[in-house]
KOLMAR-763354 format. One record per residue (C-alpha): x, z negated, y; chain; residue in three letters. Coordinates in steps of 0.02 Angstrom, whole numbers. Layout:
N
+--------+--------+--------+-----+------+
:      x :      z :      y : mol : type :
+--------+--------+--------+-----+------+
:      X :      Z :      Y :   A :  ALA :
...
+--------+--------+--------+-----+------+
This chain:
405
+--------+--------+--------+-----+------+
:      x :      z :      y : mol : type :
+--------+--------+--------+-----+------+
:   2406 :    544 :   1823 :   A :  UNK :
:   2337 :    375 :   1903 :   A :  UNK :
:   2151 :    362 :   1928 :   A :  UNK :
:   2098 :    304 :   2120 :   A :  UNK :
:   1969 :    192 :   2137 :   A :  UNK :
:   1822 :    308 :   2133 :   A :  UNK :
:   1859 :    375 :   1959 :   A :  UNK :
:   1855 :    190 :   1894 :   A :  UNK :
:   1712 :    144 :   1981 :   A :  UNK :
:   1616 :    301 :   1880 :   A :  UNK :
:   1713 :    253 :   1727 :   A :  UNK :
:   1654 :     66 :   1721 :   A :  UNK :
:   1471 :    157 :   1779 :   A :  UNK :
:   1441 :    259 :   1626 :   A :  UNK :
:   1521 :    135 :   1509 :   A :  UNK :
:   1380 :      5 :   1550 :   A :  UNK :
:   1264 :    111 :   1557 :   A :  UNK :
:   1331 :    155 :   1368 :   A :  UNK :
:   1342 :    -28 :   1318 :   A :  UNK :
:   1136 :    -48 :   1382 :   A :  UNK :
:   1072 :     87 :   1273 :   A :  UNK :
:   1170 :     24 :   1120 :   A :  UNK :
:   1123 :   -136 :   1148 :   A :  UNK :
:    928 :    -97 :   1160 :   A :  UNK :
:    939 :      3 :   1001 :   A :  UNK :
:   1014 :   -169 :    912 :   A :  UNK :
:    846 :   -249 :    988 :   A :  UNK :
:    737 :   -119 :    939 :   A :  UNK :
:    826 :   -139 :    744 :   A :  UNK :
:    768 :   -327 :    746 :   A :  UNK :
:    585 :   -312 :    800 :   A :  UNK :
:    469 :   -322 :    656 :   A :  UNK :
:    316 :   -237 :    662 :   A :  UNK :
:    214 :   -397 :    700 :   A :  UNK :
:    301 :   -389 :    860 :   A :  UNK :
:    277 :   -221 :    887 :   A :  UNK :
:     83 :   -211 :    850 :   A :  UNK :
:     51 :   -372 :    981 :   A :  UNK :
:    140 :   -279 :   1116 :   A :  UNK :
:    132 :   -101 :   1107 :   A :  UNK :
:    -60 :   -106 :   1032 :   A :  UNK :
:   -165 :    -83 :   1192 :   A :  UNK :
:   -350 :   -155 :   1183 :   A :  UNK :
:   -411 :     26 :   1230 :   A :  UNK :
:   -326 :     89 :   1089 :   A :  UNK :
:   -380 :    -26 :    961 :   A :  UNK :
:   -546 :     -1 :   1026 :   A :  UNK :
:   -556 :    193 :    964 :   A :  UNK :
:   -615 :    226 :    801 :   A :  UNK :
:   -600 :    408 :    842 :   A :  UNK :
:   -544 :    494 :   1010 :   A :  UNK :
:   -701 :    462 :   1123 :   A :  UNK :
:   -714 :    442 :   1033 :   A :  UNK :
:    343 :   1898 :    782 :   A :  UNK :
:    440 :   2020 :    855 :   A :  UNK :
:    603 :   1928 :    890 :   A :  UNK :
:    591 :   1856 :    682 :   A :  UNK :
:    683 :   2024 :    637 :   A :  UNK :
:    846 :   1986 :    526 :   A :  UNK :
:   1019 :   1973 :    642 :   A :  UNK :
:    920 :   1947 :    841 :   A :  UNK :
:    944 :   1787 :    907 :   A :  UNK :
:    905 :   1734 :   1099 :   A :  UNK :
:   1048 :   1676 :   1209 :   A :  UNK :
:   1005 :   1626 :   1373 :   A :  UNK :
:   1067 :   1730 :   1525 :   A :  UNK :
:   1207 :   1653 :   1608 :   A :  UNK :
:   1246 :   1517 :   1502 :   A :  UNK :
:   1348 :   1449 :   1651 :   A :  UNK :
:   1186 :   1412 :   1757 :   A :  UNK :
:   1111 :   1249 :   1782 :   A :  UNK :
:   1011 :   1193 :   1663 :   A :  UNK :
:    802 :   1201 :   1676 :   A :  UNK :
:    733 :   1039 :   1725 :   A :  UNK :
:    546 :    999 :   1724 :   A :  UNK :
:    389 :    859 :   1684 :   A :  UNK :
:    403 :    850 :   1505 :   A :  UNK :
:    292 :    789 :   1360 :   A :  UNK :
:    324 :    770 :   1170 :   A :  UNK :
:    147 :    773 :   1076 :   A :  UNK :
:    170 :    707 :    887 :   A :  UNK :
:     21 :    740 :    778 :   A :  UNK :
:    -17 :    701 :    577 :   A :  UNK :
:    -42 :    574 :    445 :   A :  UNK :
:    138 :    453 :    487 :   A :  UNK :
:    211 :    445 :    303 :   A :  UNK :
:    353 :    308 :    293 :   A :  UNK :
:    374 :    301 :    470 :   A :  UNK :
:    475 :    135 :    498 :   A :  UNK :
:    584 :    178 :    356 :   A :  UNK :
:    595 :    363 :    365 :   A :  UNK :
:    543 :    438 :    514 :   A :  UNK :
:    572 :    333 :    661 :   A :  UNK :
:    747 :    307 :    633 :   A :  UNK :
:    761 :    511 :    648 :   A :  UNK :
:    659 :    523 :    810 :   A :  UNK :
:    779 :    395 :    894 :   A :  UNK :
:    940 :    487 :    854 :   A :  UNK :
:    866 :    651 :    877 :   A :  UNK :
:    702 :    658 :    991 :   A :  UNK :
:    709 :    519 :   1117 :   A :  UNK :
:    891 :    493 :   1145 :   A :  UNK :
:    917 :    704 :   1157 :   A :  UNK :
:    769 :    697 :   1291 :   A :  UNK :
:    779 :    527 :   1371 :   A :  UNK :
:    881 :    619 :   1520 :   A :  UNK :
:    742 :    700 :   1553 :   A :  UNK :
:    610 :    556 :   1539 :   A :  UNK :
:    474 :    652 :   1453 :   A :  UNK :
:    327 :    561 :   1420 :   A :  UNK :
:    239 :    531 :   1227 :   A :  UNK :
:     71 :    571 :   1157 :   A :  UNK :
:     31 :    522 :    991 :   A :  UNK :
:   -126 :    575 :    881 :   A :  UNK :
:   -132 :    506 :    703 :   A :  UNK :
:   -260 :    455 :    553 :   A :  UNK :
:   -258 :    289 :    510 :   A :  UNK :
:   -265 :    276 :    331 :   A :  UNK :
:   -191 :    159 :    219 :   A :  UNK :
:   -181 :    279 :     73 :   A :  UNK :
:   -154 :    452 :     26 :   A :  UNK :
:   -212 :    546 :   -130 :   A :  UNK :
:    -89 :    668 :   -214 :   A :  UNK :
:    -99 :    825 :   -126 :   A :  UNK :
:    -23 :   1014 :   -153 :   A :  UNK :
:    171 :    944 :    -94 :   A :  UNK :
:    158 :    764 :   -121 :   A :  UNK :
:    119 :    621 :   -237 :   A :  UNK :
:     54 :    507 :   -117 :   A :  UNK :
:     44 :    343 :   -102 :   A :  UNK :
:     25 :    163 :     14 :   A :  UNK :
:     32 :    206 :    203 :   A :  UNK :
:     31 :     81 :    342 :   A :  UNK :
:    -13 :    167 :    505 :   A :  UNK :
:     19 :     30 :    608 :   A :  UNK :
:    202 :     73 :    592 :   A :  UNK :
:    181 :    225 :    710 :   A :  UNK :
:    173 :    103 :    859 :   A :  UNK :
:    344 :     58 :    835 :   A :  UNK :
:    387 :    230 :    909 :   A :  UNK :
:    343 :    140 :   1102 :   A :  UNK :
:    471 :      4 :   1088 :   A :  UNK :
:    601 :    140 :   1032 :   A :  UNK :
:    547 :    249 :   1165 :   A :  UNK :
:    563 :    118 :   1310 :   A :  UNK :
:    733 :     46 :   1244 :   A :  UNK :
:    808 :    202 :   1298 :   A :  UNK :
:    692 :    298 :   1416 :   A :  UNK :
:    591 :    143 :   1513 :   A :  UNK :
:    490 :    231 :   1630 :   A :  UNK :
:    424 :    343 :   1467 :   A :  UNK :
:    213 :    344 :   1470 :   A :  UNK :
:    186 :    312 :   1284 :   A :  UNK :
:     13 :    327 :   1227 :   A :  UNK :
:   -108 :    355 :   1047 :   A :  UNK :
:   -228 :    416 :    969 :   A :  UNK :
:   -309 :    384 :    824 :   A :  UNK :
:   -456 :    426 :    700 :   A :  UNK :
:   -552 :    348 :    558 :   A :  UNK :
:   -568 :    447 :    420 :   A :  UNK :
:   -742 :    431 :    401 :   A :  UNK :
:   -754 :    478 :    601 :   A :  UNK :
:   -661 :    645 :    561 :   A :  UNK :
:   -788 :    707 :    444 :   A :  UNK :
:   -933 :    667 :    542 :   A :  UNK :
:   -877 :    776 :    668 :   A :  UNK :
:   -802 :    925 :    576 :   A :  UNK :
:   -925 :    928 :    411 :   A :  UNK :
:  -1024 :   1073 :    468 :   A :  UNK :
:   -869 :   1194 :    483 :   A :  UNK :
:   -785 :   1128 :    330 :   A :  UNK :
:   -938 :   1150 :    237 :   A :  UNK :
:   -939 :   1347 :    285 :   A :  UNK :
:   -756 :   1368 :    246 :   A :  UNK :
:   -803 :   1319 :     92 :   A :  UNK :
:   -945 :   1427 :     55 :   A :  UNK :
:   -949 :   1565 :    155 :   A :  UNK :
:   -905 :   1740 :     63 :   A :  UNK :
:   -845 :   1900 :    113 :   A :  UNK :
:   -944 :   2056 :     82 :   A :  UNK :
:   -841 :   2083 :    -81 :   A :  UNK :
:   -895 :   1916 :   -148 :   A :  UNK :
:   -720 :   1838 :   -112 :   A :  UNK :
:   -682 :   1711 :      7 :   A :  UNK :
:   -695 :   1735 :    191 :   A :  UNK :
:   -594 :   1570 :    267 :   A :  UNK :
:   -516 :   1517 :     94 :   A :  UNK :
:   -342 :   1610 :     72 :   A :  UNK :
:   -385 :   1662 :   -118 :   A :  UNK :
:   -213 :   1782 :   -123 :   A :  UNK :
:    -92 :   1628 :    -96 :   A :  UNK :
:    -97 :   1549 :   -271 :   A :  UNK :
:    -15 :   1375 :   -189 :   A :  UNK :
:   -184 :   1349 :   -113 :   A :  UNK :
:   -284 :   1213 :   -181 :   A :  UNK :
:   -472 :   1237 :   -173 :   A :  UNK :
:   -544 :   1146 :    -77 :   A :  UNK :
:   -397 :   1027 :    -23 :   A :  UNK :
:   -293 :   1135 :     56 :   A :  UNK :
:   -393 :   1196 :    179 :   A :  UNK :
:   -482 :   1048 :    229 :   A :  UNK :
:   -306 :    975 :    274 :   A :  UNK :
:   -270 :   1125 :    387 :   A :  UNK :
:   -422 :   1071 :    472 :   A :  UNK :
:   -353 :    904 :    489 :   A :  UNK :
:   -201 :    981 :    566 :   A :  UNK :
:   -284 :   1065 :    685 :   A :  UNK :
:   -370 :    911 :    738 :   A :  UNK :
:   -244 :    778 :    772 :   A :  UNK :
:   -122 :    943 :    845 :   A :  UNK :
:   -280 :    983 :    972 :   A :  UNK :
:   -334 :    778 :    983 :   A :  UNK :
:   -132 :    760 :   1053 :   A :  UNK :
:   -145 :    892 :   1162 :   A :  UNK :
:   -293 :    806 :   1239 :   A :  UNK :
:   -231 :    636 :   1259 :   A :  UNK :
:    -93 :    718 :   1362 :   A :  UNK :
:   -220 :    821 :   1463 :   A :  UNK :
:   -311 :    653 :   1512 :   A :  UNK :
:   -158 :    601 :   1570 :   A :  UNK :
:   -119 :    749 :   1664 :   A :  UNK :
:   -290 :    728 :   1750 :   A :  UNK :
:   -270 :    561 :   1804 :   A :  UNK :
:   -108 :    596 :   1874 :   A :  UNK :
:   -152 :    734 :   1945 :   A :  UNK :
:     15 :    832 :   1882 :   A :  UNK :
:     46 :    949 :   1747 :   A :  UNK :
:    195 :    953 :   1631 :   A :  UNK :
:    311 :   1091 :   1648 :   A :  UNK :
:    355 :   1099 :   1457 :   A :  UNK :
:    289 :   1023 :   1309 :   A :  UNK :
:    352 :    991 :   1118 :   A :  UNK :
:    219 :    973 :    973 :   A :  UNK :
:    302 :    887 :    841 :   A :  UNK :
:    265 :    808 :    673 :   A :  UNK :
:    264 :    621 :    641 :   A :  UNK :
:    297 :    666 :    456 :   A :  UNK :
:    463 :    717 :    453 :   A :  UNK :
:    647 :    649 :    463 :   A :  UNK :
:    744 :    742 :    636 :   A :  UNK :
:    922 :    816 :    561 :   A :  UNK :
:    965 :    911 :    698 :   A :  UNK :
:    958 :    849 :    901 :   A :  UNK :
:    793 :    928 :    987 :   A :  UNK :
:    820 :    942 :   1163 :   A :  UNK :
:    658 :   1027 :   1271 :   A :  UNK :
:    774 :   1115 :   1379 :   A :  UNK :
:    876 :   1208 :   1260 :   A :  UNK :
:    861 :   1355 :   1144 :   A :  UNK :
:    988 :   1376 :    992 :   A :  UNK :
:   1096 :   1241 :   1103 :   A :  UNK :
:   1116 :   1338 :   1246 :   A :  UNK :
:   1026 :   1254 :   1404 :   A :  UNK :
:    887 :   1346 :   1478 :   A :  UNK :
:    871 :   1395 :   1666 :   A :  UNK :
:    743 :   1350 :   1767 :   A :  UNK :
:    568 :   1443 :   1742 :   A :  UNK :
:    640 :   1503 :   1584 :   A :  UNK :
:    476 :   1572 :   1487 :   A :  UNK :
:    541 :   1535 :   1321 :   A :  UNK :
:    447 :   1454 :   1168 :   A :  UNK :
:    552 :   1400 :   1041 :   A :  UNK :
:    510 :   1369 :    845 :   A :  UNK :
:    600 :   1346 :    686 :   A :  UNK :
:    699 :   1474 :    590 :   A :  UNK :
:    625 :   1395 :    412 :   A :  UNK :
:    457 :   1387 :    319 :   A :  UNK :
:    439 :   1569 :    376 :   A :  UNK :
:    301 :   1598 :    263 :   A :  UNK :
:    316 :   1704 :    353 :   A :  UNK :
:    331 :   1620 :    487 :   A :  UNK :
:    340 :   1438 :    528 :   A :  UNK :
:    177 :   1331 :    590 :   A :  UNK :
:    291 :   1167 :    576 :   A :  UNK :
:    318 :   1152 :    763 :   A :  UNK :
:    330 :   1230 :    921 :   A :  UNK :
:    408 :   1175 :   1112 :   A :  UNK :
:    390 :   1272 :   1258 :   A :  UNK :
:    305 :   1309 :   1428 :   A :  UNK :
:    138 :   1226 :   1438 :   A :  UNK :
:      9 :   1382 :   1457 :   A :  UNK :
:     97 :   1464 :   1306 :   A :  UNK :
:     91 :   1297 :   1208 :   A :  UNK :
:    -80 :   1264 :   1254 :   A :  UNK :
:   -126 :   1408 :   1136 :   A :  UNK :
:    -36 :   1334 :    977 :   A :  UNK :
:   -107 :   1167 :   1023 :   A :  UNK :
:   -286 :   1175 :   1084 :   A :  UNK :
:   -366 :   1357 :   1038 :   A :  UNK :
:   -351 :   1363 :    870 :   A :  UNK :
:   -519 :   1305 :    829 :   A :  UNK :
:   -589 :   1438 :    958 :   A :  UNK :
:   -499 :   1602 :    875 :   A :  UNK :
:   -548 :   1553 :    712 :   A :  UNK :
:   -688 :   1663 :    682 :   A :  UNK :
:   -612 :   1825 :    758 :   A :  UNK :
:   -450 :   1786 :    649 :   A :  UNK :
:   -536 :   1771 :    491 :   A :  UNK :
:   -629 :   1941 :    542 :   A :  UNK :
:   -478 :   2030 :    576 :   A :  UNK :
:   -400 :   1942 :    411 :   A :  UNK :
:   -555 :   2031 :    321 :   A :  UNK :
:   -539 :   2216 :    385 :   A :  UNK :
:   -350 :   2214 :    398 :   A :  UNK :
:   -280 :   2099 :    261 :   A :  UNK :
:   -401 :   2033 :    151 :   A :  UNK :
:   -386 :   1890 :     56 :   A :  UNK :
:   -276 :   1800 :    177 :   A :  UNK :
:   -407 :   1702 :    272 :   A :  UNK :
:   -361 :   1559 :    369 :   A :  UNK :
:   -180 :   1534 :    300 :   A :  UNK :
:   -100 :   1441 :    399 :   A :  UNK :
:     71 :   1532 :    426 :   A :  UNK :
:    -19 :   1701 :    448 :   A :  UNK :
:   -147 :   1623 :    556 :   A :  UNK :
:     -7 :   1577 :    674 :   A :  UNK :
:     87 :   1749 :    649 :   A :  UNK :
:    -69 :   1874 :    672 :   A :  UNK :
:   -169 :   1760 :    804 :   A :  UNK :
:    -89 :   1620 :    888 :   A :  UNK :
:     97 :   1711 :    933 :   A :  UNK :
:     19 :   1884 :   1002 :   A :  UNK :
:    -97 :   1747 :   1127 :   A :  UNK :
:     69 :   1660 :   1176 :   A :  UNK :
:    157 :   1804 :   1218 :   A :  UNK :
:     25 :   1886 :   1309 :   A :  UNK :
:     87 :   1724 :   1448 :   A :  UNK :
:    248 :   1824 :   1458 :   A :  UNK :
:    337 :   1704 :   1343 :   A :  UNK :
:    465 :   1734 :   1219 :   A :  UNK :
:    467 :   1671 :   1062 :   A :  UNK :
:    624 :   1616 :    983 :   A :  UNK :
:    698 :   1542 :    834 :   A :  UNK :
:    818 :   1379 :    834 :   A :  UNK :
:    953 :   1416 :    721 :   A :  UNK :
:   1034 :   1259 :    717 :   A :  UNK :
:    858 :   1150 :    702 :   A :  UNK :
:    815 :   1066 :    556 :   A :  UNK :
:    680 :    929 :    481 :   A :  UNK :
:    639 :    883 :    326 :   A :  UNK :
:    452 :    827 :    276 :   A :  UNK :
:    445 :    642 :    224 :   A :  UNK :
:    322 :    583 :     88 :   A :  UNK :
:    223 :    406 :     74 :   A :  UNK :
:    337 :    348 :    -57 :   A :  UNK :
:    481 :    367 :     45 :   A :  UNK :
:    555 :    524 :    -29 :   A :  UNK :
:    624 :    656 :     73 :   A :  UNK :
:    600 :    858 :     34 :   A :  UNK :
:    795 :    903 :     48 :   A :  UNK :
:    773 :   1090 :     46 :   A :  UNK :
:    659 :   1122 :    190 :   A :  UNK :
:    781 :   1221 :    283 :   A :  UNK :
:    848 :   1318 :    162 :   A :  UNK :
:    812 :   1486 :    113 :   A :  UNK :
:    744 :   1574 :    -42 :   A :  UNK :
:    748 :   1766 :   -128 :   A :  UNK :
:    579 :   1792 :     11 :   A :  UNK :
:    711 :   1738 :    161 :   A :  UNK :
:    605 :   1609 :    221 :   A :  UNK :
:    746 :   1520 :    314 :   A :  UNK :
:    881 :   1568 :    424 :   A :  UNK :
:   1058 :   1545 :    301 :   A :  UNK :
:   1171 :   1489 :    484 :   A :  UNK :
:   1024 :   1328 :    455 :   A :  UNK :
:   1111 :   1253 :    316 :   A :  UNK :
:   1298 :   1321 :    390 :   A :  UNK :
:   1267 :   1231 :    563 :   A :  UNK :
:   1224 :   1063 :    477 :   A :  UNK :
:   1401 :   1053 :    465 :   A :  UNK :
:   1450 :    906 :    306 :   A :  UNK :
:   1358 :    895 :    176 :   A :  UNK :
:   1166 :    849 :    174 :   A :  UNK :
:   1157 :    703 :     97 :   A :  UNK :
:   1268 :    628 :    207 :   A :  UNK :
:   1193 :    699 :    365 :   A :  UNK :
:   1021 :    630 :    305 :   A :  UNK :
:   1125 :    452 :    256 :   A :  UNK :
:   1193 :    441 :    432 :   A :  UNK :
:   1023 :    438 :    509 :   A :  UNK :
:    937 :    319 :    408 :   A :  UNK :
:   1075 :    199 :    412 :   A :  UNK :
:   1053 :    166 :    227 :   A :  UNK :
:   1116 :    295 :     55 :   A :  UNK :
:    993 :    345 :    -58 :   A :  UNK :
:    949 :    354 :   -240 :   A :  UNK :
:    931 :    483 :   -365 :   A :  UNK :
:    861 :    665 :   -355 :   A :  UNK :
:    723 :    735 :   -438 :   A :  UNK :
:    621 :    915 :   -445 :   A :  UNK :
:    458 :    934 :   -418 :   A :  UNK :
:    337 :   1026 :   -350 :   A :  UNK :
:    443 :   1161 :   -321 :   A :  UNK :
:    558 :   1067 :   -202 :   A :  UNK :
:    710 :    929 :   -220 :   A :  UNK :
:    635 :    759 :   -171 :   A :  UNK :
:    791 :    636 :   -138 :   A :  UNK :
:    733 :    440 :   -138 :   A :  UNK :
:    778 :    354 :      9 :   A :  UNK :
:    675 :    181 :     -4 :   A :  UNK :
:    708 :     75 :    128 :   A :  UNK :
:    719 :    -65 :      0 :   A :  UNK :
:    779 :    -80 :   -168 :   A :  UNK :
:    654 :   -162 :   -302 :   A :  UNK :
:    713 :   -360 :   -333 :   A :  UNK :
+--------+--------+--------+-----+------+
C-alpha cells in the first residue's frame, strides 16, 4: 500500500525527532563533570549549607485500571529524589536516563533534588562504604534537559554538621527515652538487623532529605502559583531496572483523576518504604508528615506492638498508609517495578527484588524482568561487570565504572 504525502511528512517528523534525543544523549555521554558543575551549579545553590537554610498487599490482588482502553491521565508532574547519591555518575544516573526521564519526558515533569553532601561514608548495617563525590548528582540537570528541555531542575543540599544542629534534640531522645517496661520506646529493639544507635539516626536522615525535597518543590509550587497533579519520591541511591512512568500502574495507563498511589511489590518488610508516586495530597503524607506522627506512632507501637518503635517499614504500614488512604487513594503494588540499591564502591545489591521464605517480594518481579539479570543490569550501564560476592546477607555484583590500571 503506497503512503500519500501526509504519512511521510509524520514519518520524517518522528524520525527527527528520534535522531535529536539520541543525539543529546551522545552529548550528555561526553560532558565531564567539570562541565557539568560550572553550568548546572546555580550561585543560590552553592550558597546553602543547609536548606534555609495495606489492604490491597494480600497474596493474588493486583489493580488494573478500569477501561484500559481510555485515555491516559495527564497532569503537572514532579519527581522528588532524596538520599546520600552513592556512585551516581557511574551507577545511578545512567538508570534514571533509561528509565525515569526518558519514561516521563512526555509528560515534562519537573525535578527536585535533596541530598547530603559528603565525601565519605562509614560502613553502615547494608554497606561497606566508601569515597563519595556529591557533586556528581548535578549531572542529573544536563540529562534531564537533553531530553525534556523545558524540565525545572532544582537542589538541595545539607552539610552534615548543619543536619545535626538542627535535629540533635530529637535524636538525642530516640536514643534515650524508655518505655515503661524499661525497653526502648523509639528504638525497634525486636528487629535484630537494627544497629544501635546507627540505624535509627539514618532513618532520621531519611526523613529529612524525603521532607527537605518535598519542600523545595512546594517553594516552587508557591512561586508559580500551581500545584502538581502527581508526584514521584524516588531514591538517588539506586540503579532503575524497570521503566517508571507517573501515569501508569503495573503498565497499564491511568485515567484522568485516577486516585491511585503506587509502590513497590519488594522490601515488604512488610511492606516497602523504598518509594512511593501518586496524587499529591496522598503523597504529601509519605513525604512531609512523618516527623509530625511520630510521637502518636511510637505510642500506638507501645500499647499495640511493643518493641517495634519507629521501624521504618511498620512505621509506613501502621501510620503513614491508613493517612493516605483516608484521601480516598488506593494503594497499589507495581509488579513489574524493580531497583536495586547502589553502594559507594560501586557495587550493586542484585537481589532486591526478589523474594525470600517471609514473601517479601512479589515472584511475577523477577518473571517480568524478562532475560537474565545480569544482563538487564549490563544493558543499562553500558559496561559488564565483575565478580559476585555475599555479604551482608545480600549478592553484591561489582560494576566499577573503571577497571584498576
Amino acid at each position: 500500500m503506497g503512503l500519500n504525502k501526509q504519512s511521510v511528512a509524520v514519518i520524517l517528523l518522528v524520525a527527527c525527532s528520534i535522531a535529536r534525543t539520541v543525539l543529546h544523549f551522545q552529548t550528555f555521554s561526553n560532558l565531564s563533570l567539570q562541565q557539568v558543575r560550572s553550568t548546572a551549579y546555580s550561585p543560590e545553590v552553592d550558597k546553602r549549607q543547609i536548606r534555609d537554610d495495606t489492604s490491597l498487599f494480600r497474596s493474588g490482588q493486583r489493580f488494573r485500571p478500569k477501561n484500559s482502553g481510555e485515555s491516559a491521565a495527564t497532569g503537572k508532574c514532579a519527581i522528588n529524589l532524596f538520599g546520600l547519591p552513592r556512585a551516581f555518575q557511574s551507577l545511578v544516573l545512567p538508570s534514571l536516563v533509561q528509565s525515569v526521564i526518558r519514561p516521563n519526558a512526555l509528560h515534562n515533569c519537573d525535578y527536585f533534588v535533596h541530598y547530603y553532601y559528603l565525601t565519605y561514608e562509614k560502613e553502615g548495617r547494608a554497606n561497606s562504604g566508601g569515597r563519595l563525590d556529591p557533586d556528581e548528582i548535578l549531572l542529573l540537570k544536563q540529562a534531564v534537559h537533553n531530553v525534556s528541555p523545558n524540565s525545572i531542575v532544582e537542589f538541595r543540599y545539607d552539610q552534615e554538621q548543619a543536619f545535626w544542629d538542627q535535629y540533635q534534640p530529637l535524636i538525642d531522645r530516640i536514643r534515650t527515652v524508655n518505655d515503661t517496661d524499661g525497653h526502648y520506646l523509639y528504638f525497634p529493639w525486636r528487629d535484630k538487623s537494627y544497629l544501635y544507635t546507627l540505624t535509627t539516626d539514618n532513618i532520621v536522615k531519611m526523613w529529612h532529605s524525603i521532607q527537605s525535597a518535598w519542600e523545595l518543590m512546594t517553594e516552587h509550587e508557591t512561586m508559580k502559583s500551581r500545584r502538581y497533579d502527581r508526584v514521584a519520591m524516588l531514591r538517588s541511591d539506586v540503579v532503575y531496572m524497570t521503566p517508571i512512568d507517573l501515569f501508569q500502574a503495573n503498565r497499564q495507563p491511568l485515567r484522568d483523576g485516577a486516585k491511585v498511589a503506587v509502590v513497590p511489590a519488594f522490601g515488604r518488610y512488610p511492606v516497602s518504604d523504598r518509594m512511593i508516586i501518586g496524587p499529591r495530597d496522598a503523597v504529601e503524607i509519605w513525604a512531609a508528615q512523618r516527623f509530625d506522627r511520630l510521637e502518636t506512632h511510637v505510642q500506638f507501637v507501645h500499647d499495640k506492638h511493643p518493641g517495634w518503635g519507629m521501624h521504618s517499614e511498620r512505621f509506613v504500614k501502621w501510620t503513614i498508609f491508613p493517612a493516605i488512604r483516608e484521601t480516598n487513594t488506593t494503594i497499589v503494588e507495581d509488579d513489574f517495578m524493580c531497583f536495586f540499591r547502589a553502594r559507594a564502591d560501586d557495587t550493586v545489591m542484585i537481589k532486591d527484588c526478589e523474594g525470600n521464605r517471609y514473601q517479601n517480594a512479589a515472584p511475577s518481579i523477577v518473571k517480568n524482568l524478562g532475560k537474565d539479570k545480569i544482563e538487564v543490569l549490563e544493558s543499562i550501564l553500558g559496561r559488564k561487570c565483575r565478580d559476585r560476592t555475599v555479604a551482608l546477607s545480600s549478592s553484591l555484583l561489582q560494576c566499577p565504572a573503571q577497571e584498576a590500571g
